[in-house]
PQR file of N, CA, C, O and H, with PARSE charges and radii, in Angstrom:
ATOM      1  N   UNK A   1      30.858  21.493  15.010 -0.4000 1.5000
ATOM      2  CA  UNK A   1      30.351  20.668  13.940 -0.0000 2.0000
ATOM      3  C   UNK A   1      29.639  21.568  12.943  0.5500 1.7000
ATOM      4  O   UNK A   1      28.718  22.308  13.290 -0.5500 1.4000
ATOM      5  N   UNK A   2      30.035  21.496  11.847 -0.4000 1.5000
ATOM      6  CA  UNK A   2      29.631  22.493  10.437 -0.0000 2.0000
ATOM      7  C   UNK A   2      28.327  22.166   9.757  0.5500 1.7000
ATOM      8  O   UNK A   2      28.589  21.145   9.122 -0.5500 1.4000
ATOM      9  H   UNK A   2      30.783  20.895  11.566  0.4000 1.0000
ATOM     10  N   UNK A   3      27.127  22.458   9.553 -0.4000 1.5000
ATOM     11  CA  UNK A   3      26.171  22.003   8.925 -0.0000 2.0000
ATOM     12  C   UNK A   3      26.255  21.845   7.403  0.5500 1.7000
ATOM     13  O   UNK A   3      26.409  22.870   6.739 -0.5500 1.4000
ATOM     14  H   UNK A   3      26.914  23.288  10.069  0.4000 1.0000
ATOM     15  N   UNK A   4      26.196  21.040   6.988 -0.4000 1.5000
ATOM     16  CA  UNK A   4      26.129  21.006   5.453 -0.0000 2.0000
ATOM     17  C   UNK A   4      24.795  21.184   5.043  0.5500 1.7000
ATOM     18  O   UNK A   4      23.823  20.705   5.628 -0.5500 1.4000
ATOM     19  H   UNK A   4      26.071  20.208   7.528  0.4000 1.0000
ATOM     20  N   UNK A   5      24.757  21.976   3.888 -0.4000 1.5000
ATOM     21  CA  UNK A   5      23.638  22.089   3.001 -0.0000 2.0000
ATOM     22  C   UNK A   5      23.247  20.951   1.933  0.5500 1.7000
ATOM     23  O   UNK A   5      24.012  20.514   1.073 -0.5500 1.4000
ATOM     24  H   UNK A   5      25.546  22.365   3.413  0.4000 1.0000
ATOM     25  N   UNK A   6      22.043  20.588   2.124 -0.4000 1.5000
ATOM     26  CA  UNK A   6      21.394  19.242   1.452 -0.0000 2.0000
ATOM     27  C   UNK A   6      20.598  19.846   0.213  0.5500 1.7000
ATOM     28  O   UNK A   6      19.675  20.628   0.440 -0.5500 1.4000
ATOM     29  H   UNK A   6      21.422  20.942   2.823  0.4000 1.0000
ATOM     30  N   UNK A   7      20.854  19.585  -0.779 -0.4000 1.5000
ATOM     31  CA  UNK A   7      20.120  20.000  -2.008 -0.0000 2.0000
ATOM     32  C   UNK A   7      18.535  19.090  -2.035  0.5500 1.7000
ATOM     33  O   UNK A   7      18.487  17.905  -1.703 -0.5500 1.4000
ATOM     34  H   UNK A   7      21.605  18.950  -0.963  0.4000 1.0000
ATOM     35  N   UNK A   8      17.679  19.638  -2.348 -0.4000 1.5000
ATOM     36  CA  UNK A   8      16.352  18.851  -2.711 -0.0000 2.0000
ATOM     37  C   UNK A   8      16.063  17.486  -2.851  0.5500 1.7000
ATOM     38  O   UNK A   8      15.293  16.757  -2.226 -0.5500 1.4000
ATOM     39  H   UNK A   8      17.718  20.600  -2.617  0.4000 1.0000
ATOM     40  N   UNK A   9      17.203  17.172  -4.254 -0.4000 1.5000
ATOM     41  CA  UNK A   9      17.086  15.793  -4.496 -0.0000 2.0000
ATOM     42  C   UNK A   9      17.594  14.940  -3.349  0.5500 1.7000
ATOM     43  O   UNK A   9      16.945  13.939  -3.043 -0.5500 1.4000
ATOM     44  H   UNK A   9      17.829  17.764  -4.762  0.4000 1.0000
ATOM     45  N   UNK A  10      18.676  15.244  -2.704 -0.4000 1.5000
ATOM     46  CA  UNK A  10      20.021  14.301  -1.791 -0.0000 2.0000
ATOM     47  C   UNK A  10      18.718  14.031  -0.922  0.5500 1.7000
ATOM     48  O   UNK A  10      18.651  12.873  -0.511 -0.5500 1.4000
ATOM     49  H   UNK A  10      19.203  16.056  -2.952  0.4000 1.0000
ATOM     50  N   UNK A  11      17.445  15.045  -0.482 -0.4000 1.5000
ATOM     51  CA  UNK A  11      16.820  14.946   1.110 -0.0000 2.0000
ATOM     52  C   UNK A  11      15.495  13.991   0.371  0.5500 1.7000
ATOM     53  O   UNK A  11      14.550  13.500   0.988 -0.5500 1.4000
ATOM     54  H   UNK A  11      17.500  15.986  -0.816  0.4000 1.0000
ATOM     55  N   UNK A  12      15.714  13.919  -0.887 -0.4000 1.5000
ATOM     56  CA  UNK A  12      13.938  13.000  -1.163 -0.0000 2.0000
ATOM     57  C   UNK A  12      14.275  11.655  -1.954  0.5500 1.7000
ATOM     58  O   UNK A  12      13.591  11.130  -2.833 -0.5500 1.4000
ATOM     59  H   UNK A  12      16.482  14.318  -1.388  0.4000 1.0000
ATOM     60  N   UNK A  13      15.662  11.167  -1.358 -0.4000 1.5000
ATOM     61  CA  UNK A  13      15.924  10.294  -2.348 -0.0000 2.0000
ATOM     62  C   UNK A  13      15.223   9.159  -1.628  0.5500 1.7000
ATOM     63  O   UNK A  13      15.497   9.030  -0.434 -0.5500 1.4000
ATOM     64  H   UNK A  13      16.217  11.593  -0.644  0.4000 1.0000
ATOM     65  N   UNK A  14      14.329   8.288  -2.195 -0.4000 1.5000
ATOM     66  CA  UNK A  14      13.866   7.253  -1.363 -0.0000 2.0000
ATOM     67  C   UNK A  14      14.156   5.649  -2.116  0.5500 1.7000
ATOM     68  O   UNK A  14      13.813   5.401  -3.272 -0.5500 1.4000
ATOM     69  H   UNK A  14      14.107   8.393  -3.164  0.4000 1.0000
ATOM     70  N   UNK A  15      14.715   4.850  -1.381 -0.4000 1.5000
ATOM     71  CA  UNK A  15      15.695   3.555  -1.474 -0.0000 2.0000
ATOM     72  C   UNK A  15      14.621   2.877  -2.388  0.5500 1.7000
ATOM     73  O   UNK A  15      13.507   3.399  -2.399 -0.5500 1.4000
ATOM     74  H   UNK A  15      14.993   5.051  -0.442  0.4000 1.0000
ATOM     75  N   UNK A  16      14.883   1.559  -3.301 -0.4000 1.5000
ATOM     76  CA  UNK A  16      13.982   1.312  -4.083 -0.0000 2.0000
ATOM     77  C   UNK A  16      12.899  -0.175  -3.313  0.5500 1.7000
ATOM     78  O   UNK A  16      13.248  -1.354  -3.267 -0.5500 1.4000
ATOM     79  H   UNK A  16      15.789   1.135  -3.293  0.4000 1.0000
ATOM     80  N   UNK A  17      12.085   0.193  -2.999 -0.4000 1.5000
ATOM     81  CA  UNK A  17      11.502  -0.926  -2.222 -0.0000 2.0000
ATOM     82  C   UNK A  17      10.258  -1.141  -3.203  0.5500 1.7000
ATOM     83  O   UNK A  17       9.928  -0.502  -4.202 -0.5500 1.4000
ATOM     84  H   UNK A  17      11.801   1.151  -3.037  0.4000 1.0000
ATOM     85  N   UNK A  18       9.533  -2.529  -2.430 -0.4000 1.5000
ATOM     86  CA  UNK A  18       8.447  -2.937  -3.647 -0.0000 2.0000
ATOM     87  C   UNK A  18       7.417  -2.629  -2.111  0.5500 1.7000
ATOM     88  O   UNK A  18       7.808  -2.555  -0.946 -0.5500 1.4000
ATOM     89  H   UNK A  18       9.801  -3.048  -1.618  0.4000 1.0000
ATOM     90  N   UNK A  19       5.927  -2.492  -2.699 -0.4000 1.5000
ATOM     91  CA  UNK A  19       4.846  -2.967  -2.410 -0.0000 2.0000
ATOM     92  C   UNK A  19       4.524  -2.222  -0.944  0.5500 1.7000
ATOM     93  O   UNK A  19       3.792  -2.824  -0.158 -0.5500 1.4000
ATOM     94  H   UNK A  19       5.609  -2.553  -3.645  0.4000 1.0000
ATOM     95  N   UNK A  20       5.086  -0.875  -0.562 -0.4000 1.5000
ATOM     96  CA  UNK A  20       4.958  -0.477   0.737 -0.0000 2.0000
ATOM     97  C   UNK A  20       3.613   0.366   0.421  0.5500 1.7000
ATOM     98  O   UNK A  20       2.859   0.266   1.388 -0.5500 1.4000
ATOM     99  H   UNK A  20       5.680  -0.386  -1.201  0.4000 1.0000
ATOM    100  N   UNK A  21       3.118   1.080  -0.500 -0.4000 1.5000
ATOM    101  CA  UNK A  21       1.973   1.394  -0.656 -0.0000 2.0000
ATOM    102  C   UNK A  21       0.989   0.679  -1.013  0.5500 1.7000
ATOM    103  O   UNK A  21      -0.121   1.207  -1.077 -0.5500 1.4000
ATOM    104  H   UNK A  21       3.732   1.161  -1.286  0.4000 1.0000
ATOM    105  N   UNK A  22       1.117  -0.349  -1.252 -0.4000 1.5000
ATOM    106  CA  UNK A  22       0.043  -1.540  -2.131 -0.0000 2.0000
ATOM    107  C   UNK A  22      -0.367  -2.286  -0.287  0.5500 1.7000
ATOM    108  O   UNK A  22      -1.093  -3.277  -0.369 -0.5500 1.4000
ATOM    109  H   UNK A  22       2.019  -0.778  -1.200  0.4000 1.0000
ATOM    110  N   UNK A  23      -0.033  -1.951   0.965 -0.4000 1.5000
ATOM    111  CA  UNK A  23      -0.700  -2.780   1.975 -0.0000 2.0000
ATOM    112  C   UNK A  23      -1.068  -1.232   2.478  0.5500 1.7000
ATOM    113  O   UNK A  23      -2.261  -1.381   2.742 -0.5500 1.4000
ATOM    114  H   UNK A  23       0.557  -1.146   1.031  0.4000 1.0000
ATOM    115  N   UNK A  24      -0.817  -0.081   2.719 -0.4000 1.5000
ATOM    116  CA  UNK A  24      -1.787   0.395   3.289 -0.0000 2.0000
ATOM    117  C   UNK A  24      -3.383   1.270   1.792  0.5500 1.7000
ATOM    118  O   UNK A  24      -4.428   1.862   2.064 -0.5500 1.4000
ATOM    119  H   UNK A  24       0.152   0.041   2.504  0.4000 1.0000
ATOM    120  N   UNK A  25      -2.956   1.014   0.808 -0.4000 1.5000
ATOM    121  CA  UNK A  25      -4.288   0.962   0.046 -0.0000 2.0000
ATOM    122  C   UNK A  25      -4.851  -0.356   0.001  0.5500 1.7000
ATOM    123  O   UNK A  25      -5.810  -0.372  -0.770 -0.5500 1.4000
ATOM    124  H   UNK A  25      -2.107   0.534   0.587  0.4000 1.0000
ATOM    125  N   UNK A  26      -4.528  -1.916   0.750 -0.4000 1.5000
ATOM    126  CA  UNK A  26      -5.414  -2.294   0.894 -0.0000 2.0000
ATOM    127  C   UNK A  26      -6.342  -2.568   1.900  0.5500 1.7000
ATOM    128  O   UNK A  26      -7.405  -3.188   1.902 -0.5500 1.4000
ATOM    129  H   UNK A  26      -3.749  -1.903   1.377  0.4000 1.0000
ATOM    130  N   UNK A  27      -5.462  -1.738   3.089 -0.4000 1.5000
ATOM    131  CA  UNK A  27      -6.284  -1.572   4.173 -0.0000 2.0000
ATOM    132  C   UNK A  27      -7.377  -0.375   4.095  0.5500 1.7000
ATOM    133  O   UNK A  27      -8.395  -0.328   4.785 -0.5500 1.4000
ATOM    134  H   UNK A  27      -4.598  -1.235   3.088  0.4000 1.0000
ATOM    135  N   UNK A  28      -6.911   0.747   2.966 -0.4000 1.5000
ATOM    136  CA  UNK A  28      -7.791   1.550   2.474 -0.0000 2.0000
ATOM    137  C   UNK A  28      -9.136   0.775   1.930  0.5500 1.7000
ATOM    138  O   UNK A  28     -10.315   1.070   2.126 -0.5500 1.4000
ATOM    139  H   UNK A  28      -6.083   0.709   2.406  0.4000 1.0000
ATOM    140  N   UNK A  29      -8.729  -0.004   1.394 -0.4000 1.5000
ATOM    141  CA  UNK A  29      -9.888  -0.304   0.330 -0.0000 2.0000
ATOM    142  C   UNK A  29     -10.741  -1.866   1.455  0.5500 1.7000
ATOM    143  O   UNK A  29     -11.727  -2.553   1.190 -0.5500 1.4000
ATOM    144  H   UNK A  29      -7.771  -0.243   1.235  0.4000 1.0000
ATOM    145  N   UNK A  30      -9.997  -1.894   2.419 -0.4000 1.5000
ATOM    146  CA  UNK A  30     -10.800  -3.117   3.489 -0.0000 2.0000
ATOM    147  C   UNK A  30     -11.714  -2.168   4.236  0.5500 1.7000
ATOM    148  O   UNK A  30     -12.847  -2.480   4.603 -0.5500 1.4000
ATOM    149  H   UNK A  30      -9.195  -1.336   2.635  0.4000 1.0000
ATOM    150  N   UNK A  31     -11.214  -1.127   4.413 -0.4000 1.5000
ATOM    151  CA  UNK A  31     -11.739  -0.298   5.567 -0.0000 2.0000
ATOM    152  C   UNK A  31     -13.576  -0.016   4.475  0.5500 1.7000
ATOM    153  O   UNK A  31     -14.717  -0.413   4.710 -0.5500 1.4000
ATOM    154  H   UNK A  31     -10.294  -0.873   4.115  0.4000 1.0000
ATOM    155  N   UNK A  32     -13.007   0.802   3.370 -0.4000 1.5000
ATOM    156  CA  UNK A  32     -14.040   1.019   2.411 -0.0000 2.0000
ATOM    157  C   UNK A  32     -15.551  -0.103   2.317  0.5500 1.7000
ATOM    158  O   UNK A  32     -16.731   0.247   2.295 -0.5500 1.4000
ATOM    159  H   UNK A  32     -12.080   1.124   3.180  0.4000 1.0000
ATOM    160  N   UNK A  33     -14.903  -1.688   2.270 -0.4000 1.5000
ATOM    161  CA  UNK A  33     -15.717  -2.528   2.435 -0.0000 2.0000
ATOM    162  C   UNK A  33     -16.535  -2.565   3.350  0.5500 1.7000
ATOM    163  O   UNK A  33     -17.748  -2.758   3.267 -0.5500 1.4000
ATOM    164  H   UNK A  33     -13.944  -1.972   2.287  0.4000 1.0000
ATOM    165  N   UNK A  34     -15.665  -2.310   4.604 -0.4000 1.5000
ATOM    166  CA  UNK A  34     -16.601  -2.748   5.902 -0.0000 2.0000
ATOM    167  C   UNK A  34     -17.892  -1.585   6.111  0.5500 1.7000
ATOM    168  O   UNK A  34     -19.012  -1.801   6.573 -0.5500 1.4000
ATOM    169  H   UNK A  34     -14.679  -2.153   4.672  0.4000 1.0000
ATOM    170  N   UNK A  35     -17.287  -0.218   5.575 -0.4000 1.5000
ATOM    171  CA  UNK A  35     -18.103   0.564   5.987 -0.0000 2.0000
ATOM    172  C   UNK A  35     -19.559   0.734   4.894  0.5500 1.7000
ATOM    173  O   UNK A  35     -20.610   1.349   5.075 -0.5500 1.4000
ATOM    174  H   UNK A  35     -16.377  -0.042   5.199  0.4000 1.0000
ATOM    175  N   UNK A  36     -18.989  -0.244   3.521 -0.4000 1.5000
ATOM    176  CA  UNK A  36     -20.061  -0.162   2.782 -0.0000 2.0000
ATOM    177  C   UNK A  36     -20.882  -1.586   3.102  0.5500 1.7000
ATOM    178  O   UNK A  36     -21.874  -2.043   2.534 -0.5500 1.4000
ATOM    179  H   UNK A  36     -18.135  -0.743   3.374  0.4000 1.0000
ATOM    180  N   UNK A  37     -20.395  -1.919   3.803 -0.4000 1.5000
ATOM    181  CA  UNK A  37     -21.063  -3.442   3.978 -0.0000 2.0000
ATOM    182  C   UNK A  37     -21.897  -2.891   5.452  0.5500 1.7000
ATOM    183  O   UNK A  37     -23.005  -3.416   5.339 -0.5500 1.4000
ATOM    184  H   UNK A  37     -19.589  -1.548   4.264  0.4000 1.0000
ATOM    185  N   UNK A  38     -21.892  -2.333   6.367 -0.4000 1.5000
ATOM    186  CA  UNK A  38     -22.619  -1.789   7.262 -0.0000 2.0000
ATOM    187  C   UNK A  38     -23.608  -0.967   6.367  0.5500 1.7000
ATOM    188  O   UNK A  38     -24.797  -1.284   6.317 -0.5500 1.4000
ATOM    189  H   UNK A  38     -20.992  -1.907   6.458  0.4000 1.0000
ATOM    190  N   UNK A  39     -23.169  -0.046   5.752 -0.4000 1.5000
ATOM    191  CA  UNK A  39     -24.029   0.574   5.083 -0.0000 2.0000
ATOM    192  C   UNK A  39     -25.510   0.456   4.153  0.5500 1.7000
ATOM    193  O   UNK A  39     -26.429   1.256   3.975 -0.5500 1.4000
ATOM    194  H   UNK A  39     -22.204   0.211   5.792  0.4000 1.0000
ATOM    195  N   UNK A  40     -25.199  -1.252   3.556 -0.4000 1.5000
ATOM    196  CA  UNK A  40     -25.938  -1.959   2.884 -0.0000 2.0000
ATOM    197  C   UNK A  40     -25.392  -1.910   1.033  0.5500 1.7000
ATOM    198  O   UNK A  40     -25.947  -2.507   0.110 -0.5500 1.4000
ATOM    199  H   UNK A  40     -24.453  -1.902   3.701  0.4000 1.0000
ATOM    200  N   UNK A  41     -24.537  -1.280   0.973 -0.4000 1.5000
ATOM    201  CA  UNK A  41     -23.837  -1.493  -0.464 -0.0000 2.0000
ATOM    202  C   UNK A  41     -23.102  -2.536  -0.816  0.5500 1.7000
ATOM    203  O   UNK A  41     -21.928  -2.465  -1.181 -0.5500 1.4000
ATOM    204  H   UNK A  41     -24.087  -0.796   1.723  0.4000 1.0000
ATOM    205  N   UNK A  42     -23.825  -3.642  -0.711 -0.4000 1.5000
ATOM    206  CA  UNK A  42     -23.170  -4.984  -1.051 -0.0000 2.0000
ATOM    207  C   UNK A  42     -22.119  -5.123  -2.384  0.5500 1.7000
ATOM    208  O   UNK A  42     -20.992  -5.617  -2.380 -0.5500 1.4000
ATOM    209  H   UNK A  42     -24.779  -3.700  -0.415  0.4000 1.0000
ATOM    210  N   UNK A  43     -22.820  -4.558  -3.459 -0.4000 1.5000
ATOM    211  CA  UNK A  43     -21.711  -4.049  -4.700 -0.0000 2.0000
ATOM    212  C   UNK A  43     -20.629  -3.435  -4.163  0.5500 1.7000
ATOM    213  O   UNK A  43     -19.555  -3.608  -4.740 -0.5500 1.4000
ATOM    214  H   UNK A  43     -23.736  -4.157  -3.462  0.4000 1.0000
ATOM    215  N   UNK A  44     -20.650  -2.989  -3.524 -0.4000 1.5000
ATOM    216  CA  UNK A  44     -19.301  -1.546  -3.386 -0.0000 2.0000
ATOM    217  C   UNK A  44     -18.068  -2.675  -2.520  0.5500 1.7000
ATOM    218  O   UNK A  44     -16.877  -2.977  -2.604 -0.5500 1.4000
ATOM    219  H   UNK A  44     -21.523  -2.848  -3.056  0.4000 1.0000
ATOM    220  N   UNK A  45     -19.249  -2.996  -1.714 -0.4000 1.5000
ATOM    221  CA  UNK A  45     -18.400  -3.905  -0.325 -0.0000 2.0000
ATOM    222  C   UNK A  45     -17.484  -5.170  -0.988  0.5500 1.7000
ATOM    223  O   UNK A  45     -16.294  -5.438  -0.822 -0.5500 1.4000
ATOM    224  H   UNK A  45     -20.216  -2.751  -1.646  0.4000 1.0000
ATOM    225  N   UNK A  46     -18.472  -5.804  -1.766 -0.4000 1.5000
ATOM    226  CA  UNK A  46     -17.755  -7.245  -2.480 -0.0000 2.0000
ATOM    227  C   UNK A  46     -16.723  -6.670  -3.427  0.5500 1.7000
ATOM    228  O   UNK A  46     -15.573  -7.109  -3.387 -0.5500 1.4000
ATOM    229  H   UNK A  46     -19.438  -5.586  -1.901  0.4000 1.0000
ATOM    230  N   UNK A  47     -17.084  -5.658  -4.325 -0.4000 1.5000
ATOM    231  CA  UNK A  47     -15.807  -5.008  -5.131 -0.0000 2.0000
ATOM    232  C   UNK A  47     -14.294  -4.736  -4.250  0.5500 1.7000
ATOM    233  O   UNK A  47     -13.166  -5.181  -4.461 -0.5500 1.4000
ATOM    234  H   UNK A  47     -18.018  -5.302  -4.357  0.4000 1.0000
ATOM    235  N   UNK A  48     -14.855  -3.750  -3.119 -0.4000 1.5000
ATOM    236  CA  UNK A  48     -13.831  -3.067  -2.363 -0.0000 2.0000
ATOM    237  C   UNK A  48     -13.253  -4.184  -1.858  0.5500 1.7000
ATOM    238  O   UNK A  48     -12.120  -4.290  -2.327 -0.5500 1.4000
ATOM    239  H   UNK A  48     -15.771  -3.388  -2.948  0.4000 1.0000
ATOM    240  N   UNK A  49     -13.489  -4.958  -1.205 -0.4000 1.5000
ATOM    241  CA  UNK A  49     -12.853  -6.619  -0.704 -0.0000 2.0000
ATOM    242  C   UNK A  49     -12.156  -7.259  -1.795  0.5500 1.7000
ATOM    243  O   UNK A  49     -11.132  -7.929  -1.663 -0.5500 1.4000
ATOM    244  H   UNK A  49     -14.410  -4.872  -0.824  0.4000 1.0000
ATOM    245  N   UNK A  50     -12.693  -7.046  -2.762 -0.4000 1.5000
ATOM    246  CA  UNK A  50     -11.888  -8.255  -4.003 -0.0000 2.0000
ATOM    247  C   UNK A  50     -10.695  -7.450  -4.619  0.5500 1.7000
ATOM    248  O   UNK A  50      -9.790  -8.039  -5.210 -0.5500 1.4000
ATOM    249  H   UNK A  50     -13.525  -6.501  -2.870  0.4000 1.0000
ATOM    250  N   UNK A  51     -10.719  -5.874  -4.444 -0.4000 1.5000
ATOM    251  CA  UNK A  51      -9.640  -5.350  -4.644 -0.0000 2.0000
ATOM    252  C   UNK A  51      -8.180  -5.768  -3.503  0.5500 1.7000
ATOM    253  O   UNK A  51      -7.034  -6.216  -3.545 -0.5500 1.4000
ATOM    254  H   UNK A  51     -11.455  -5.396  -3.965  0.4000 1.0000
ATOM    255  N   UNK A  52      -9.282  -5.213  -2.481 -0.4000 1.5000
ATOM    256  CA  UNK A  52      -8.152  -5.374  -1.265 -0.0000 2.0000
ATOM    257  C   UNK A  52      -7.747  -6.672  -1.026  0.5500 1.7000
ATOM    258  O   UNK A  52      -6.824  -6.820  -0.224 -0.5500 1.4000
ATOM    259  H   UNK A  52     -10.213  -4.849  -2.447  0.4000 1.0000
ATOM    260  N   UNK A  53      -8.230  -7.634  -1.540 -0.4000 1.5000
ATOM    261  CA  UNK A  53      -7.711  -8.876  -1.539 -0.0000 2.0000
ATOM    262  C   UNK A  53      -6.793  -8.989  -2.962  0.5500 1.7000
ATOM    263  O   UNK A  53      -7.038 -10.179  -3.161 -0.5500 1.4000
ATOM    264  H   UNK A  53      -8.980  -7.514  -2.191  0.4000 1.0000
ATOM    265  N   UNK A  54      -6.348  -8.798  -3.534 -0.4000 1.5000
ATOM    266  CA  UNK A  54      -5.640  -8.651  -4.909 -0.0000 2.0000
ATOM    267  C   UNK A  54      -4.563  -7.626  -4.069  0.5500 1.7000
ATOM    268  O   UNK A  54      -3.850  -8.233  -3.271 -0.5500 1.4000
ATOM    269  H   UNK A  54      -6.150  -7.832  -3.372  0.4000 1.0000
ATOM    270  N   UNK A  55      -4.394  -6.436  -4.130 -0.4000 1.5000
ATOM    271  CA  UNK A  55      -3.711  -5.494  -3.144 -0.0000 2.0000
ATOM    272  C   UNK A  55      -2.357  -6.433  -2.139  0.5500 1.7000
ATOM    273  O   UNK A  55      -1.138  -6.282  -2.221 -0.5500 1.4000
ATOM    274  H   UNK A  55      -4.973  -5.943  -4.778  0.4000 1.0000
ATOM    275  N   UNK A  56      -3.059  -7.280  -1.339 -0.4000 1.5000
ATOM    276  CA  UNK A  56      -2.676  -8.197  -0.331 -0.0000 2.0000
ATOM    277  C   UNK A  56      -1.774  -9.261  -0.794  0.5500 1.7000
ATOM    278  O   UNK A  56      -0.714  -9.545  -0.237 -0.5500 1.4000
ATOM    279  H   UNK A  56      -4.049  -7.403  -1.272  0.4000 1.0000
ATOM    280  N   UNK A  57      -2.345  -9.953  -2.059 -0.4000 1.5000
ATOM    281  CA  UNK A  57      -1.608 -10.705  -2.771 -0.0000 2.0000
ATOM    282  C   UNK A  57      -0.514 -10.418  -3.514  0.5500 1.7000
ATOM    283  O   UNK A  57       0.409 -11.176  -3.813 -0.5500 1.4000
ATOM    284  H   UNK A  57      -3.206  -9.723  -2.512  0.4000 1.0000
ATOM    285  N   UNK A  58      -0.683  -9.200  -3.813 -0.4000 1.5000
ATOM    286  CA  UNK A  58       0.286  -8.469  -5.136 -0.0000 2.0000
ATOM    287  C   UNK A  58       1.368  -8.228  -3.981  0.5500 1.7000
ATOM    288  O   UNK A  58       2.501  -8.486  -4.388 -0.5500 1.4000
ATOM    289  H   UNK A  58      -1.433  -8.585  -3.569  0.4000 1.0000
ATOM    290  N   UNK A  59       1.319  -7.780  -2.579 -0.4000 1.5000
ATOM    291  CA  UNK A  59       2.368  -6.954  -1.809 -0.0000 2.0000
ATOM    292  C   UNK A  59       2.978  -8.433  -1.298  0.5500 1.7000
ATOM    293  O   UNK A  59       4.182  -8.600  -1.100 -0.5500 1.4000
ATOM    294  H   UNK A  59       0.399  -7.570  -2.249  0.4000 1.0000
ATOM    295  N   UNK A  60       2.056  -9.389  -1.132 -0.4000 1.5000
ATOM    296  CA  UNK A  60       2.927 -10.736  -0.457 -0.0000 2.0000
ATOM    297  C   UNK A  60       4.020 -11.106  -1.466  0.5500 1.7000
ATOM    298  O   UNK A  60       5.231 -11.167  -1.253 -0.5500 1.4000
ATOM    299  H   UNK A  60       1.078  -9.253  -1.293  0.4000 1.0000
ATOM    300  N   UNK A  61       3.292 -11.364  -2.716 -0.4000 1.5000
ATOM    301  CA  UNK A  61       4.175 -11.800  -4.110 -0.0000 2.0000
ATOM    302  C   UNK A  61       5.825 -10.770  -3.781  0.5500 1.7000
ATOM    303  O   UNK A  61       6.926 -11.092  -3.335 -0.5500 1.4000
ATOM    304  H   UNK A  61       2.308 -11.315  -2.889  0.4000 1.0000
ATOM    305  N   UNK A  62       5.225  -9.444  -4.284 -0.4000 1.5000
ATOM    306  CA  UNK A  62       6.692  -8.562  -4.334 -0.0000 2.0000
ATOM    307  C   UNK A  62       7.566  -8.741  -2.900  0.5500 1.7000
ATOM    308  O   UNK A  62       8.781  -8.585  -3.021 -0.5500 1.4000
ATOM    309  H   UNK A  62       4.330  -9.183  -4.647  0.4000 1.0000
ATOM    310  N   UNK A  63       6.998  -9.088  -1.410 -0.4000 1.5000
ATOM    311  CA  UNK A  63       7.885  -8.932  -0.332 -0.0000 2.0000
ATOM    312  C   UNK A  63       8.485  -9.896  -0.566  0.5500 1.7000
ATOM    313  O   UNK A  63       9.693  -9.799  -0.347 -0.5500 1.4000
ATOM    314  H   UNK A  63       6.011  -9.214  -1.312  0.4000 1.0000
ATOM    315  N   UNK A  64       7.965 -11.279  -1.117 -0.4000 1.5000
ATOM    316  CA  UNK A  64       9.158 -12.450  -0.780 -0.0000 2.0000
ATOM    317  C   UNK A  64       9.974 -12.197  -2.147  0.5500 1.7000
ATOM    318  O   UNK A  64      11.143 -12.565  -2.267 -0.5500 1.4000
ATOM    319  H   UNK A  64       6.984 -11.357  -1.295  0.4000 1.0000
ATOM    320  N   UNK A  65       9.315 -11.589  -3.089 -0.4000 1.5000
ATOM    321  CA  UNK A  65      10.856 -11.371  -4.209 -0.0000 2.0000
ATOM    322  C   UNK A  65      11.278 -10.587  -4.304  0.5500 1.7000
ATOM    323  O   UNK A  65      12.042 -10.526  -5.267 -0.5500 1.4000
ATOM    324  H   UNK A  65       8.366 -11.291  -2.992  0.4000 1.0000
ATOM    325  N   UNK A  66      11.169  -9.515  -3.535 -0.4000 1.5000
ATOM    326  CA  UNK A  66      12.310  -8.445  -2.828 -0.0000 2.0000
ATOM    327  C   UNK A  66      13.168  -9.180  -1.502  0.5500 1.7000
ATOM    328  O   UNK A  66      14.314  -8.846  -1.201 -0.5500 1.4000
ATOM    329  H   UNK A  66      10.549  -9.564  -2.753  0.4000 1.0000
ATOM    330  N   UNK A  67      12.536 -10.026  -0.926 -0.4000 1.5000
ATOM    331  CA  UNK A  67      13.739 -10.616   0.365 -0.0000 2.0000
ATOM    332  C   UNK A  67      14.329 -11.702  -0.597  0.5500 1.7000
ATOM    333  O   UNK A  67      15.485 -11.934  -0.245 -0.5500 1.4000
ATOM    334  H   UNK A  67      11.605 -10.297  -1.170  0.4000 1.0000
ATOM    335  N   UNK A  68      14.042 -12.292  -1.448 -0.4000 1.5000
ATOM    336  CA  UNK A  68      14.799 -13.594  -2.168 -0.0000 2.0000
ATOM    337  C   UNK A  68      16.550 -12.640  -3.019  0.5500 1.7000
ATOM    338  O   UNK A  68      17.682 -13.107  -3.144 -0.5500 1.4000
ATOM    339  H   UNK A  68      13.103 -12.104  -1.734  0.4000 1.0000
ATOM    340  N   UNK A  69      15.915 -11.024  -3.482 -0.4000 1.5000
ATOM    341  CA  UNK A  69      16.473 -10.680  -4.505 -0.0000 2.0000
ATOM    342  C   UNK A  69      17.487 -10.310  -3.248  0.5500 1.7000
ATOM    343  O   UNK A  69      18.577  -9.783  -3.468 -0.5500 1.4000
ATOM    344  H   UNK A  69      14.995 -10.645  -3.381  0.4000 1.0000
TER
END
């Protein structure tokens, strides 16, 4: 069996999907909350939550209209 040589682009081509980074930055930005909400940074915590809740919504929206499409 002969190995073929893969040029750069052929090995980084990545398929077009929606919203696969938008759920683990909002587990980024949940994690952020909790630890500022232990912390006592109620600003930081309620911000970081209202992002990651937007984050959550935006990736639900795009999964069901990427499975509809």
């Amino acid at each position: 069996m002969a190995l073929t040589s893969v040029t750069l682009t052929e090995a980084t081509r990545i398929p077009l999907q929606f919203g696969g980074d938008l759920i683990e930055l909002a587990i980024l930005f949940l994690i952020l909350a909790v630890i500022a909400g232990i912390a006592g940074a109620s600003g930081v915590a309620g911000l970081s939550m209202t992002i990651a809740k937007w984050l959550v919504i935006l990736f639900v929206v795009l999964a069901i209209i990427t499975f509809v499409l």
